[in-house]
C-alpha positions as CSV (number, residue, x, y, z in Angstrom):
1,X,-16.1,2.5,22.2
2,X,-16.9,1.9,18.8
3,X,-15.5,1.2,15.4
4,X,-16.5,4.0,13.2
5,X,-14.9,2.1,9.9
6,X,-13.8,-1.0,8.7
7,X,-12.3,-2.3,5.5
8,X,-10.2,-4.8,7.0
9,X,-10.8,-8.2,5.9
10,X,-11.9,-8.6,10.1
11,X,-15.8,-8.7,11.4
12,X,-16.3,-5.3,13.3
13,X,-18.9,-6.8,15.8
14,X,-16.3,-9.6,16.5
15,X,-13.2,-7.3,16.4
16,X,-15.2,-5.1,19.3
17,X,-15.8,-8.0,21.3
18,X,-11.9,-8.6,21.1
19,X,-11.2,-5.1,21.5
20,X,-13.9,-4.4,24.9
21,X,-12.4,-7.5,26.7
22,X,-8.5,-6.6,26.1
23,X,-9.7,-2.9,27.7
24,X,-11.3,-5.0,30.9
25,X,-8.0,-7.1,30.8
26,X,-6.1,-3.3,31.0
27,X,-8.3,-1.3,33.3
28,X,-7.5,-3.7,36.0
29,X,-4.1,-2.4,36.1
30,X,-4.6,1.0,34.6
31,X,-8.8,1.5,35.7
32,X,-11.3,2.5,32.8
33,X,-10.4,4.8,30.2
34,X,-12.0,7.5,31.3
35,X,-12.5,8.6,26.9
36,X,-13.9,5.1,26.2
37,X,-17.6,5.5,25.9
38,X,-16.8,8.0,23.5
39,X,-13.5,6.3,22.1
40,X,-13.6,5.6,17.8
41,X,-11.9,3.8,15.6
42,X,-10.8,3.0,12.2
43,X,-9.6,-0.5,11.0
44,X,-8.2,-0.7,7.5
45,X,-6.6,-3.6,5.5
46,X,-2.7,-3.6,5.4
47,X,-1.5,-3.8,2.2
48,X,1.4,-6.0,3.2
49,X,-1.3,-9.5,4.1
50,X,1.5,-10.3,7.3
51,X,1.5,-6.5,8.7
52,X,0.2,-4.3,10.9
53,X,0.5,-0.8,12.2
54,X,-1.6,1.7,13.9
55,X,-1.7,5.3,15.9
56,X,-4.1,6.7,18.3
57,X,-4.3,10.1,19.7
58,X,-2.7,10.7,23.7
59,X,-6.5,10.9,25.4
60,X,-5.6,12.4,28.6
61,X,-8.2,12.4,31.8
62,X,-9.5,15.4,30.6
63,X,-11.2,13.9,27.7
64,X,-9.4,16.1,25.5
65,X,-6.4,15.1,23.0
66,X,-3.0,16.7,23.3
67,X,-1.8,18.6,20.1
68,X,-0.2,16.6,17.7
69,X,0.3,16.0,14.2
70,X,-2.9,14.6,13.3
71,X,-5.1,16.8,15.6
72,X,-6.5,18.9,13.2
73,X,-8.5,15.8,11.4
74,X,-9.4,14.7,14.5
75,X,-13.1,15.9,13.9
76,X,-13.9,14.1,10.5
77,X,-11.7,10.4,11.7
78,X,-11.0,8.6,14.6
79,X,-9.4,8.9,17.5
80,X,-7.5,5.3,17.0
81,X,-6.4,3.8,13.3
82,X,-5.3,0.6,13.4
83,X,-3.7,-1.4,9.8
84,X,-4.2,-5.0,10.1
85,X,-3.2,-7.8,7.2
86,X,-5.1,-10.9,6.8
87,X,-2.0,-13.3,7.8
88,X,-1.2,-11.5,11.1
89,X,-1.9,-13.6,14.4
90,X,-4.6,-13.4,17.7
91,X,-1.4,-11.7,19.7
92,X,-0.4,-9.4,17.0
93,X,-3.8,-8.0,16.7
94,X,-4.0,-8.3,20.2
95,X,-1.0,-6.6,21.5
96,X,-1.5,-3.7,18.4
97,X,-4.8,-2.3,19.5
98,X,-3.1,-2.6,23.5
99,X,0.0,-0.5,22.5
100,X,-2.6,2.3,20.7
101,X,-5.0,1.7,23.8
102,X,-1.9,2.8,26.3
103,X,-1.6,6.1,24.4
104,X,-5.6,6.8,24.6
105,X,-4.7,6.8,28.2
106,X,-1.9,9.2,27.7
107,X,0.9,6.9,28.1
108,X,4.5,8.0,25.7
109,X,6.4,5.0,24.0
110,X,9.0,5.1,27.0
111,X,6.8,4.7,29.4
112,X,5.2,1.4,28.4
113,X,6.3,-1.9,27.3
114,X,6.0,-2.2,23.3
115,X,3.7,-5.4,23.4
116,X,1.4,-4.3,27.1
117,X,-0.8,-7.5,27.4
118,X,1.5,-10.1,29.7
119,X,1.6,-13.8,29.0
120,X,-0.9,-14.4,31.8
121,X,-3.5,-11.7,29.9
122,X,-2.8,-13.1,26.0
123,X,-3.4,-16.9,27.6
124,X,-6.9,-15.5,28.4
125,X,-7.1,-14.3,25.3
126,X,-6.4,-17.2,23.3
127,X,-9.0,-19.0,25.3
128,X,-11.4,-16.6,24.2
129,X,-11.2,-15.8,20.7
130,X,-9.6,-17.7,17.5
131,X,-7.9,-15.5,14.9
132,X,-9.9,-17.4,12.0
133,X,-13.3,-16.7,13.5
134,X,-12.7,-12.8,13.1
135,X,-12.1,-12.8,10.0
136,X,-14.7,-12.3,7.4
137,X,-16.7,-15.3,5.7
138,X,-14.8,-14.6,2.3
139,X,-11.3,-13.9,4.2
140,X,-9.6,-17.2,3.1
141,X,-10.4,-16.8,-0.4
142,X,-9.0,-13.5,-1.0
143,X,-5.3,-13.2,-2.1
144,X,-2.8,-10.4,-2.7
145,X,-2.7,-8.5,-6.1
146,X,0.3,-10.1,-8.2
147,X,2.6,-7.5,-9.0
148,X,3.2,-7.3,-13.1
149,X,6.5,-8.2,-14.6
150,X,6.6,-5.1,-16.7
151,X,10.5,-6.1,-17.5
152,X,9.1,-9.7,-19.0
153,X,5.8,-8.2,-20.0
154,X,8.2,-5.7,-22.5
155,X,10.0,-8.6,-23.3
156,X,7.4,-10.9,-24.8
157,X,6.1,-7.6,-26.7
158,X,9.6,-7.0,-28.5
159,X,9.5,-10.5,-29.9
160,X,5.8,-10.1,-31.0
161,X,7.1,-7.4,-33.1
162,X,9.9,-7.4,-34.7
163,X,10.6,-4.0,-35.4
164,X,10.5,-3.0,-32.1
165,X,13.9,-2.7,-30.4
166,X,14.7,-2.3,-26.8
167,X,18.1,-1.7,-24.9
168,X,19.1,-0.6,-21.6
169,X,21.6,2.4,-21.1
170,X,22.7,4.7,-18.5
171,X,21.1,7.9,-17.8
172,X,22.1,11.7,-17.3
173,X,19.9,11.8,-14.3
174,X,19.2,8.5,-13.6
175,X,21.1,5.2,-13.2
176,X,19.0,3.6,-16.2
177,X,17.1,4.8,-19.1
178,X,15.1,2.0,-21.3
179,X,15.1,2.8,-24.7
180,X,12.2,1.5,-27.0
181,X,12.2,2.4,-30.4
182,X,10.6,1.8,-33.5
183,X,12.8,0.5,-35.8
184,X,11.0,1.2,-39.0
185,X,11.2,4.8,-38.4
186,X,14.6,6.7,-39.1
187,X,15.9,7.6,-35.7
188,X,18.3,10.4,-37.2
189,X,15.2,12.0,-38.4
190,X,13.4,13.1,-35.6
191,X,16.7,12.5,-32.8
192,X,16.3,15.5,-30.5
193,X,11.8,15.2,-30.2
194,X,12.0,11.8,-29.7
195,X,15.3,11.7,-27.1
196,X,13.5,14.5,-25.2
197,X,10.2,13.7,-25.3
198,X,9.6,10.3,-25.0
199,X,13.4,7.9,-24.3
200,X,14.6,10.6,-21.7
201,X,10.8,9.4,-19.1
202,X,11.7,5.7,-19.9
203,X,13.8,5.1,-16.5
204,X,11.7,2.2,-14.8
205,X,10.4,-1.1,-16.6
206,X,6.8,0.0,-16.2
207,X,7.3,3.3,-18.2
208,X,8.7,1.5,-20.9
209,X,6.4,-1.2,-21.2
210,X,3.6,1.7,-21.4
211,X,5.7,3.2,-24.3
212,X,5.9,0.0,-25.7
213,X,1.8,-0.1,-25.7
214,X,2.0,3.2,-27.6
215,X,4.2,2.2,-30.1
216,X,2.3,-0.9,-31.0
217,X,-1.0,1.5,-31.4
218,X,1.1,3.3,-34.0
219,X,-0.7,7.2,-32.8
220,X,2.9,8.5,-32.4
221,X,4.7,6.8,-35.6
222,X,1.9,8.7,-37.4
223,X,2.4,11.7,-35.9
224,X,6.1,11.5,-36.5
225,X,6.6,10.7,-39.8
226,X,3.5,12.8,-40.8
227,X,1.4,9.5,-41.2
228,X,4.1,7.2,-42.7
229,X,5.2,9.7,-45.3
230,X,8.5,11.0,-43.9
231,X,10.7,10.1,-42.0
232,X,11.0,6.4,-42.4
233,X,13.9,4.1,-42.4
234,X,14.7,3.0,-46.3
235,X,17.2,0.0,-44.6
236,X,13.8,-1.8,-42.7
237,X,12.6,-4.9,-44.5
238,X,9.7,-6.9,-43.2
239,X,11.1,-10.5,-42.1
């Protein structure tokens, strides 16, 4: 066996310790996978830090893998993936690479329970390994990538500027389009290129902060009102 690629935030050398004794732990029952010399896998980070997931190709005696829908990558990857979060536990990890390891011996999911080790096998596990010693010497400082606000983000950019104006309406297509306008420009002026090609892509928070962005730039005002010569509105006043 051996562990072709790892970005998880796990140590491959201790992760193959793990993974070599829960094999002994199932050959007892099931004898040695006759692929597992020549057995590879893949260990990624899961983006979700208290998740895991994984699939491994059906590795019958013969060595060779049945058809499937991955079979034509098989070549260039592995023969197991395995998705593994930072904040999962010493049984999940445990009983993830033992459910992929039952269909490397050919095993469907009916004919196998969904967690294989048994409370006797995990209790020799747990006096074997500690979840924190896998993980990587930096592990515990790394921490998930906080997702932006674009909604408060837009917000705190309208009342930067004050001619920028921003309301929510309903869509033709979509439940909600965001409409983010410049309000020293005369809408009526340009109505149809500016609906159609900018206000009609507006339909998440995200797009319309990025609008926003452009706006404050001031490329498309200039392109608009054929730089700041036409096309403006008389009614604005600076506050």
């Amino acid at each position: 066996m051996k562990i072709i690629k790892n970005t998880s935030l796990y140590e491959t050398k201790k992760l193959k310790s793990l993974f070599c004794f829960i094999h002994t732990l199932l050959s007892q029952y099931e004898g040695r996978l006759p692929s597992w010399k020549h057995l590879t896998i893949s260990v990624v980070k899961h983006k979700d830090q208290n998740n895991y997931s994984g699939w491994a190709y059906h590795m019958p005696k013969s060595g060779a893998p049945r058809h499937g829908r991955k079979y034509a990558w098989r070549e260039k990857g592995a023969d197991m993936h395995l998705r593994m979060g930072r904040g999962i536990s010493l049984t999940d990890i445990s009983q993830l690479f033992a459910h992929e390891l039952m269909h490397s011996y050919g095993y469907d999911h009916a004919q196998f329970n969904r967690d294989p080790l048994t409370p006797e096998q995990m209790a020799k596990i747990e006096k074997k390994f500690n979840k924190n010693d896998l993980l990587v010497a930096n592990a515990m400082e790394w921490k998930p990538p906080v997702r932006k606000d674009y909604e408060k983000l837009l917000d705190e950019l309208s009342a930067q500027y004050s001619w920028m104006n921003v309301y929510v309406k309903s869509g033709y297509y979509t439940d909600m389009e965001i409409e983010v306008f410049d309000d020293r420009l005369d809408f009526e002026h340009f109505y149809d290129h500016w609906l159609y090609t900018y206000t009609d892509h507006t339909t998440t928070w995200c797009k319309a902060y990025k609008l926003a962005l452009k706006l404050v730039k001031g490329d498309i005002q200039k392109e608009l009102t054929e730089n700041w010569t036409v096309g403006l509105n008389p009614e604005w006043e600076v506050e």
